[in-house]
N, C-alpha and C positions, 0 to 999 in steps of 0.2 A: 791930654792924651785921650784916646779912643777907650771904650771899655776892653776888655781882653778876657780870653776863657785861658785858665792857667792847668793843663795838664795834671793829672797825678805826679805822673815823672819829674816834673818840673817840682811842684809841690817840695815831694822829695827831698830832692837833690837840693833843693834851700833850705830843709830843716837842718841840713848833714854838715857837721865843723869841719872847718877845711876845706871846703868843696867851691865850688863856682863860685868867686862872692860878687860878681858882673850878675848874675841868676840872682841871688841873693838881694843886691841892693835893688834890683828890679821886682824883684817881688816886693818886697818893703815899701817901693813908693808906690806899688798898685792900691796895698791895701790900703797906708794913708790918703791916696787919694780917693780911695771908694771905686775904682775903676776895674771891679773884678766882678766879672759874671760867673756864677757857681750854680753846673749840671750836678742833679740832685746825685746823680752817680760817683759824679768825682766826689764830692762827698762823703759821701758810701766806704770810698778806695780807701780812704784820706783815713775816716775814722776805725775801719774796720785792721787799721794794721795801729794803730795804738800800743806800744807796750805796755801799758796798765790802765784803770778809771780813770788813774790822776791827769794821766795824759788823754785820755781819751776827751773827761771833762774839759779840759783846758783849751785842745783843738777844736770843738764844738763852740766853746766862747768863741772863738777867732771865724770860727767858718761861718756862726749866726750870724756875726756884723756885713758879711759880702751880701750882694742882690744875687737870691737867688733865681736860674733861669730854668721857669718849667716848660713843659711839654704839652701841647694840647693833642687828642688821641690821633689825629689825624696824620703827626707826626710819624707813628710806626707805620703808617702804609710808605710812606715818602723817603723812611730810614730804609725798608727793605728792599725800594728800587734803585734807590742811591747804594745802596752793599750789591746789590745783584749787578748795576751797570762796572762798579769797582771790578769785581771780578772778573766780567768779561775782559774787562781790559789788562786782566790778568795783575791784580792787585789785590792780594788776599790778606788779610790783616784782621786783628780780634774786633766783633761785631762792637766792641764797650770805646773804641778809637773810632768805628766808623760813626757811631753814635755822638759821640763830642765832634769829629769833623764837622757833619753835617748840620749839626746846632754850630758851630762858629760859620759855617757857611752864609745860612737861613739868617744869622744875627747878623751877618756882613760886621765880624770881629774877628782879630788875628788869635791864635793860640800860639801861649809859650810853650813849649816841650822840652824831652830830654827823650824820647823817642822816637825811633828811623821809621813808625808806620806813619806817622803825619806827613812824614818829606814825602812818604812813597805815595800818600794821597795827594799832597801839595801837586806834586807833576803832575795829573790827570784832571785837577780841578781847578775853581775857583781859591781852594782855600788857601787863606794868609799866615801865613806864620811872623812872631814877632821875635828878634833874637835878643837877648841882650847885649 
């Protein structure tokens, strides 16, 4: 399989019992495969909603093991044309989704979601989305 950038939403919605377990088992064989590319941001999402250190601790063991994917500066010039073109075309959506579109764009990698602003980006772009 291709690498994949795996959404917060998606994240989520795998940690959760009873929930998607198609999402689930597709996350599970991302991460044994090593096939997940991780924006420092989702990151960010991931650890900053923690219910305690223990869990905070633990999720950070798990998110060290992904490749993380950085950003070199040149990238926010390129994020604000790519958010400002969005908009014209009348797709407004939180700068932190346009942010991950456009790095799964630029990596030519699908993103998993659980979020309707990817779809709404998906129409107007290149971007891939992968479902489970």
């Amino acid at each position: 399989m291709t690498k994949v950038i795996i959404d917060t939403s998606a994240w989520i919605e795998s940690f959760k019992s009873g929930r998607d377990n198609k999402l689930k088992e597709l996350v599970k064989r991302l991460i044994i495969q090593g096939d997940i590319l991780l924006p420092g941001i989702i990151k960010a999402e991931i650890l900053r909603g923690a219910k305690n250190l223990k869990e905070y601790e633990r999720l950070n063991d798990l998110l060290n093991g992904l490749t993380y994917l950085a950003v070199e500066d040149s990238f926010w010039e390129r994020l604000a044309r790519f958010s400002f073109e969005l908009f014209k075309k009348g797709i407004i959506v939180p700068l932190i989704d346009t942010y991950i579109a456009l790095l799964a764009i630029e990596n030519n990698v699908p993103i998993v979601h659980k979020d309707k602003h990817f779809d709404l980006i998906a129409q107007k772009t290149p971007l891939k989305i992968l479902k489970p």
